[in-house]
C-alpha positions in Angstrom: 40.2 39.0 -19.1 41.1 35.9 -17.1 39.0 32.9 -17.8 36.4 31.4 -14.8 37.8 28.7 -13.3 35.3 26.2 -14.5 36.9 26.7 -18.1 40.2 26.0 -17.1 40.9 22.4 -15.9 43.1 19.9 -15.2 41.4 16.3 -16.3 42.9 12.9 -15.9 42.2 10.2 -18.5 42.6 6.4 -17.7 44.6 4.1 -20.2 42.2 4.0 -23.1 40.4 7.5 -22.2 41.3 9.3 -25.3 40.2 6.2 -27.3 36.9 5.9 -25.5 36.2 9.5 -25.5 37.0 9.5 -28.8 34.7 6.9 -30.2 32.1 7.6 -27.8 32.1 11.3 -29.9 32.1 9.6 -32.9 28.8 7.2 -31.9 27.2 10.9 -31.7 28.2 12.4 -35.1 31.1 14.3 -33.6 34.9 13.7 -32.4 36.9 14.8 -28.9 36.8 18.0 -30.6 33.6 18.3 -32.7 36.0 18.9 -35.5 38.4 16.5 -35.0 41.2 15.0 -32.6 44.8 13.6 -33.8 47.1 12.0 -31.3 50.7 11.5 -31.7 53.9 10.8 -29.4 56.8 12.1 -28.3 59.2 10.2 -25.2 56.9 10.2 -22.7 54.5 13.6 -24.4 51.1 12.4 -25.9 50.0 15.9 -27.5 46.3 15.6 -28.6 45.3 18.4 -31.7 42.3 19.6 -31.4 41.4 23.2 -32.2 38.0 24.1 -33.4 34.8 26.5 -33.7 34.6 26.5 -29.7 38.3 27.5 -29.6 39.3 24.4 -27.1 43.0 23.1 -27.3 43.8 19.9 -25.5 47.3 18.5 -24.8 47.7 15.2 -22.6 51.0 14.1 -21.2 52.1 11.0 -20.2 52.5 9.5 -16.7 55.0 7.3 -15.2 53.2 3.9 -14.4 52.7 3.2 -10.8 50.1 0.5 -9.2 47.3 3.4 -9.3 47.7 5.0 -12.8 49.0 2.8 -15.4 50.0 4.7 -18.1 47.6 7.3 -17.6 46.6 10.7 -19.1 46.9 14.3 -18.2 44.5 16.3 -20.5 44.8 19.8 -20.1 42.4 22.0 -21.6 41.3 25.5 -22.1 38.8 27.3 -23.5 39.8 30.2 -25.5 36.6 31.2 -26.4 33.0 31.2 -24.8 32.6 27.1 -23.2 29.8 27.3 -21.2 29.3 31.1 -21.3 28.0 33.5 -23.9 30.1 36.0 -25.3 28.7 38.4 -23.4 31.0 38.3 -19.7 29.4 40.9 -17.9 27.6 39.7 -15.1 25.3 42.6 -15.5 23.8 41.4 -19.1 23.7 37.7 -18.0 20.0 36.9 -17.6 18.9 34.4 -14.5 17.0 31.6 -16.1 15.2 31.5 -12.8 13.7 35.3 -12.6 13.4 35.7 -16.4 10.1 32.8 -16.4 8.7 33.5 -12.4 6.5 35.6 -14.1 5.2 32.1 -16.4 5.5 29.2 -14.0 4.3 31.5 -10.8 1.4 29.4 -10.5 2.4 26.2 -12.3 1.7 23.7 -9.8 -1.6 25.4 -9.0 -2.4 24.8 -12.7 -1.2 21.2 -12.7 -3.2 20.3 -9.4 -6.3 21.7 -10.9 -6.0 19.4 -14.1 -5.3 16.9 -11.5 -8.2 17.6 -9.6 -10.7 14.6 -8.7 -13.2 14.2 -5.9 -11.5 11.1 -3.8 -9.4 12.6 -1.0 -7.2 9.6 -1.5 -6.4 9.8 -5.3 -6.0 13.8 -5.3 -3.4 13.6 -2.0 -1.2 10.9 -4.1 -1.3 13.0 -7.5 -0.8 16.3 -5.5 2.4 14.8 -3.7 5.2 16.1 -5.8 3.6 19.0 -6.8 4.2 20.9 -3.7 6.3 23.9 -5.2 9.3 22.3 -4.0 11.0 20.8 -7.0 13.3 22.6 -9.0 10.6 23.3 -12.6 13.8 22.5 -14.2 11.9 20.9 -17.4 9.5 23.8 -17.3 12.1 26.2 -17.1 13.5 24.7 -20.2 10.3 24.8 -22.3 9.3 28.7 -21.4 12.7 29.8 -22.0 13.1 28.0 -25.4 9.5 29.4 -26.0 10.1 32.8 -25.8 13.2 32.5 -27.4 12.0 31.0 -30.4 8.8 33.5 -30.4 11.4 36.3 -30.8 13.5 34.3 -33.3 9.9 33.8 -35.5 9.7 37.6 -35.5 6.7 37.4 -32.6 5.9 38.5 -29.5 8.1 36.9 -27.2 5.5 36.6 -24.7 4.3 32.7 -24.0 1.6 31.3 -25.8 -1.2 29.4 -24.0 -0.6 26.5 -25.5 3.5 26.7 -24.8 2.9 27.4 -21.3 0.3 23.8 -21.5 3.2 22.1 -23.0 5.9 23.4 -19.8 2.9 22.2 -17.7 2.5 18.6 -19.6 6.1 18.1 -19.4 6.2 18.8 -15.6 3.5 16.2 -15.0 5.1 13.7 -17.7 8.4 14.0 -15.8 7.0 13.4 -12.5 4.5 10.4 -13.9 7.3 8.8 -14.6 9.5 9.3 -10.8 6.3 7.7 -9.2 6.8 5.0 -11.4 11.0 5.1 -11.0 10.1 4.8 -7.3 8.1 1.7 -7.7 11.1 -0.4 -10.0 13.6 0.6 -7.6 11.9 0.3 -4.5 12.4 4.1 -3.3 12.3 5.4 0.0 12.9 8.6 -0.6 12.7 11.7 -3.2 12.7 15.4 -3.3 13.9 14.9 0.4 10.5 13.1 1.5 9.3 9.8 1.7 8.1 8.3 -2.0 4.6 7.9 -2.9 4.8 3.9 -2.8 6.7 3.8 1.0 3.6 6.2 2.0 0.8 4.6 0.3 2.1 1.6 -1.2 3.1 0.0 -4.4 0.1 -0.4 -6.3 -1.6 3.0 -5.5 1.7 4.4 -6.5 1.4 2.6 -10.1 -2.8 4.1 -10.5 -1.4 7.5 -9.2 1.5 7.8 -12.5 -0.8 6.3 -14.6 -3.9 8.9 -13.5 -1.4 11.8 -13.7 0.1 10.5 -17.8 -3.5 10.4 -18.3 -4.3 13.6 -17.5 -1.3 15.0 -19.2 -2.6 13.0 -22.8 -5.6 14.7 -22.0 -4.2 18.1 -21.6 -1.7 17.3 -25.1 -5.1 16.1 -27.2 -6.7 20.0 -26.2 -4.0 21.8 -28.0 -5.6 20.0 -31.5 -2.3 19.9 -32.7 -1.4 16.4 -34.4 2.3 16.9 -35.4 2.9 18.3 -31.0 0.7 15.5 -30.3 3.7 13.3 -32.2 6.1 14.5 -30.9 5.1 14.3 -26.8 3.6 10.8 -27.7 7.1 9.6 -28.1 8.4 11.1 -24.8 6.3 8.5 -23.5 7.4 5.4 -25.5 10.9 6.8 -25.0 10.6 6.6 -21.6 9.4 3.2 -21.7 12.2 2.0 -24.0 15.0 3.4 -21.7 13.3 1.5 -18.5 13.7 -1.4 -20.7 17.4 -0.7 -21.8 18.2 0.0 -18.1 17.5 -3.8 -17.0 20.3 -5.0 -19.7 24.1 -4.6 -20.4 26.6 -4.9 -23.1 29.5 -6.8 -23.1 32.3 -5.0 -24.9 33.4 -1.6 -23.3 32.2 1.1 -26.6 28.6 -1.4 -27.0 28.4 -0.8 -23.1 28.9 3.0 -23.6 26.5 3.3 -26.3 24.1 1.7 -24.2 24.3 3.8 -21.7 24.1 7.1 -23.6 21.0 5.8 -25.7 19.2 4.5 -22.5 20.4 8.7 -20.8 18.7 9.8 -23.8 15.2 8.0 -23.5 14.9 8.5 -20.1 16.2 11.9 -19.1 16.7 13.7 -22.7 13.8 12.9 -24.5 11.0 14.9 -22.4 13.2 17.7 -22.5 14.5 17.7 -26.0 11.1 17.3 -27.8 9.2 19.4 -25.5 11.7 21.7 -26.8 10.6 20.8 -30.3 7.0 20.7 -29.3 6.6 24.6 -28.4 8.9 25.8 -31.7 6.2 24.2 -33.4 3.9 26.0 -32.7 5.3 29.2 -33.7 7.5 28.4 -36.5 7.1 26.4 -39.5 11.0 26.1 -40.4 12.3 22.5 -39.6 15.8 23.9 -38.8 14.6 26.1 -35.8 12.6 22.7 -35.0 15.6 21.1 -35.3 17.8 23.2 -33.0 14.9 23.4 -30.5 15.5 19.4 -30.0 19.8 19.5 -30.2 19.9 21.9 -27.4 17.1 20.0 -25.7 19.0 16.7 -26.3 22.7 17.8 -25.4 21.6 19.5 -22.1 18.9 16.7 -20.9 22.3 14.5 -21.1 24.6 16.6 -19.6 22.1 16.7 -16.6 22.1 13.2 -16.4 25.7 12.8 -16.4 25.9 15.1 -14.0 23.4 13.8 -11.6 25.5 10.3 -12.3 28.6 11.8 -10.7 26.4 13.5 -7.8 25.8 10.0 -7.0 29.4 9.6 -6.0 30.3 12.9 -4.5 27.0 14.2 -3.1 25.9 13.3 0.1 22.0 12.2 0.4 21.1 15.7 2.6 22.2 17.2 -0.5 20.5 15.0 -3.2 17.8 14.3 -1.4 17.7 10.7 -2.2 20.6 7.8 -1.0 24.2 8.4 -2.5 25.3 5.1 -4.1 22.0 4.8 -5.1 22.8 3.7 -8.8 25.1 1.0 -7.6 22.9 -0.4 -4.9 20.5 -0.9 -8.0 22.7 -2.5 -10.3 23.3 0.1 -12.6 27.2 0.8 -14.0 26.6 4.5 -14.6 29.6 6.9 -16.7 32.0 6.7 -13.1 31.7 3.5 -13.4 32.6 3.1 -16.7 35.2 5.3 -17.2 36.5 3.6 -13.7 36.2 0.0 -15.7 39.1 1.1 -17.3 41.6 1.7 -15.0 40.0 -1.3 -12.7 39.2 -4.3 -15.2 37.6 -5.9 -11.9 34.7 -4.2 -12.3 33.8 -5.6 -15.5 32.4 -8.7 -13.9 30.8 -7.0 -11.7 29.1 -5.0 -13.7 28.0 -8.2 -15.5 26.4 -9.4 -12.5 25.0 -6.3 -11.4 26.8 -5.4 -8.5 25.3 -8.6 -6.8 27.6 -10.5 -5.1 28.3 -9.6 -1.4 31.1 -6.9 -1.1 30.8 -5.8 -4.5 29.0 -2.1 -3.7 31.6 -0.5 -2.2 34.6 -2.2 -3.5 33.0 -0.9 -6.6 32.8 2.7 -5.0 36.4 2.3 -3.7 37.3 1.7 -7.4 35.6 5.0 -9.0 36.9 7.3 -6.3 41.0 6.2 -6.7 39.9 6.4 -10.8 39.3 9.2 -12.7 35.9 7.9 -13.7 33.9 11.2 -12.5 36.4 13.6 -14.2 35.9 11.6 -17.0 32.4 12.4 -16.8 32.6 15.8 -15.8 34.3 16.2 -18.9 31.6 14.8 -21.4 29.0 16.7 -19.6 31.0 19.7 -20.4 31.1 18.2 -23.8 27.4 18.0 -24.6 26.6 21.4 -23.1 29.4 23.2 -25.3 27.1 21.0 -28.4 24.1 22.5 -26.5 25.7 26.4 -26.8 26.5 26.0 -30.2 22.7 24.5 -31.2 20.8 27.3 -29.3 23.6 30.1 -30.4 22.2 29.9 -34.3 19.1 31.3 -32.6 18.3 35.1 -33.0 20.0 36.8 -29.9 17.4 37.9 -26.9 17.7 37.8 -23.4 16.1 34.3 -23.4 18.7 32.6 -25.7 21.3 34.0 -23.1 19.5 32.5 -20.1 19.6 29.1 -21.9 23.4 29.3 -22.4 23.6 30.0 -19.2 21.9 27.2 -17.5 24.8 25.3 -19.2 26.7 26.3 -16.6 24.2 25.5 -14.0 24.5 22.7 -14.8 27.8 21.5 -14.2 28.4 23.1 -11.1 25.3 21.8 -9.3 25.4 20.0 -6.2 21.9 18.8 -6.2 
């Protein structure tokens, strides 16, 4: 049976790619190819060896210099075996991650806007402005599915319990506390395809409005009366603090700068979704290895997303995002593109030191990532985390669930928005 396209690519790696992939594996407890990668020469034929449980095989070959692609990479790769599929390939038996939880989030932002609910007109329309049923649940989604499928793994009823559904809801609100507040920093226009909170109704009723909403959310986490789920969501929230933080500064050298990054991905974006992940196998399973894989898959997908929505920044247009392309750059912030770009382009180093803020330096910045290979680059580690992400969720007993959330891997990488 013929691989899907998506697992057969052609990906081009800059002048120290392999290196920088390489060590930016190894800053996460795992190589190029989980197991391993070795790299040796022949003429002009780099042949990179890496075989492993996922069954990928990589071989890059060498380029001839020109003023673009200075001893460049071609990394070839295939996967043999299942890379951001299950092994079951029959479209039939794959479960939509989408229809399998309607039943559970069908009236999730009901739920939330009830919590929510206050008597001033003014304060309920600013808490109720995201939760108009139009954002993708994609946190929510997460947390049922990882619910259920860790119910059935516990020997349980797979069905939701209350407080698993609470913690998809506290999530939800968590995650959009905290794009009120992103709005605010960055000075936002516009999100979900609509104007931001702060451009409606200003900055500092924007600020009250994510705090009221993170303080109904601790609210709703203190009624489950559980201290060690009460942990674990506490530090979504200092997390997310941290990773603003870590956002406002740089590195110098190139790994520091991409170690940086990643770490300020994972408090920002990962975090919610990787404990909340932990939060709900809590409750119905008293083994710290299902704990344990509950937050690696949680983890490994919150930053593929991330990378993902990095590279969106470069090829999406705003209809489709919803929000400004170029966005990231306009803000200062040298996202993967850029640094995988950086290396091809050493021009971009100061500018990323100075934060894009010298006149000019936006789009020749742009012009840079697009003639590099700085969002195949990224692709690529994406893909990387989400095979991490199959293989976590995979020890898990097999259900319909599990399957969904191997799927959504997929999702993933090939979404446009």
């Amino acid at each position: 049976m013929a691989l899907p396209w998506r697992q057969c690519s052609w990906w081009v790696f800059g002048n120290h790619g392999v290196t920088l992939i390489n060590n930016l594996c190894r800053t996460q407890q795992r190589t190029l190819a989980i197991t391993g990668v070795s790299v040796r020469r022949t003429g002009t034929v780099a042949i990179l060896g890496s075989t492993n449980s996922t069954g990928c095989e990589a071989v890059a070959f060498t380029k001839k210099p020109n003023p673009l692609w200075r001893n460049s990479f071609r990394l070839f790769h295939t996967m043999q075996n299942r890379c951001c599929y299950s092994n079951v390939n029959n479209d039939e038996q794959l479960k939509d991650p989408f229809k399998l939880v309607q039943k559970d989030l069908k009236n999730l932002y009901e739920d939330i806007k009830k919590e929510l609910f206050v008597s001033k007109t003014e304060l309920k329309s600013l808490c109720d402005y995201y939760f108009d049923g139009k954002g993708k649940a994609f946190r929510p989604m997460i947390v049922v599915l990882m619910a259920r499928a860790c119910n059935l793994h516990s020997n349980r009823d797979r069905e939701l319990l209350p407080g698993q559904r609470s913690i998809a809801m506290i999530s939800e609100m968590i995650h959009t506390a905290s794009l009120v507040h992103d709005d605010v920093i960055d000075g936002s226009d516009t999100r979900r395809g609509k104007t931001t909170v702060n451009a409606v109704w200003g900055e500092r009723k924007a600020i009250l409005a994510g705090d009221f909403i993170l303080s109904v959310a601790s609210l709703a986490l203190g009624r489950l009366g559980n201290t060690t789920v009460v942990s674990v969501l506490s530090q979504v929230i200092e997390d997310l603090v941290r990773g603003e933080f870590m956002q406002l500064g740089s590195k110098e050298t190139e790994n520091e700068r991409f170690k940086h990054y990643l770490d300020k991905t994972f408090k920002k974006t990962a975090s919610l979704i990787a404990n909340s992940c932990k939060a709900v196998s809590l409750l119905v399973s008293s083994d710290p290895a299902v704990h344990e894989i509950a937050f690696q898959y949680g983890r490994n997908v919150g930053i593929a997303f991330q990378l993902v929505d990095d590279v969106l920044d470069f090829t999406s247009c705003a209809n489709q995002l919803g929000k400004p392309s170029a966005a990231d750059l306009r803000l200062g912030l040298a996202t993967g593109p850029v640094l995988f770009a950086c290396q091809q382009f050493p021009e971009l180093h100061e500018m990323i030191m100075r934060r894009f803020s010298s006149a000019g330096d936006v789009e020749r910045a742009w012009q840079y990532v697009l003639q590099s290979n700085g969002v195949q680059q990224t692709t690529y580690l994406a893909r990387r985390y989400c095979q991490e992400a199959i293989r976590q969720i995979s020890k898990l007993s097999p259900s319909p669930e599990r399957e969904a959330l191997i799927q959504l891997t997929e999702i993933i990488l090939i979404r446009d928005k």
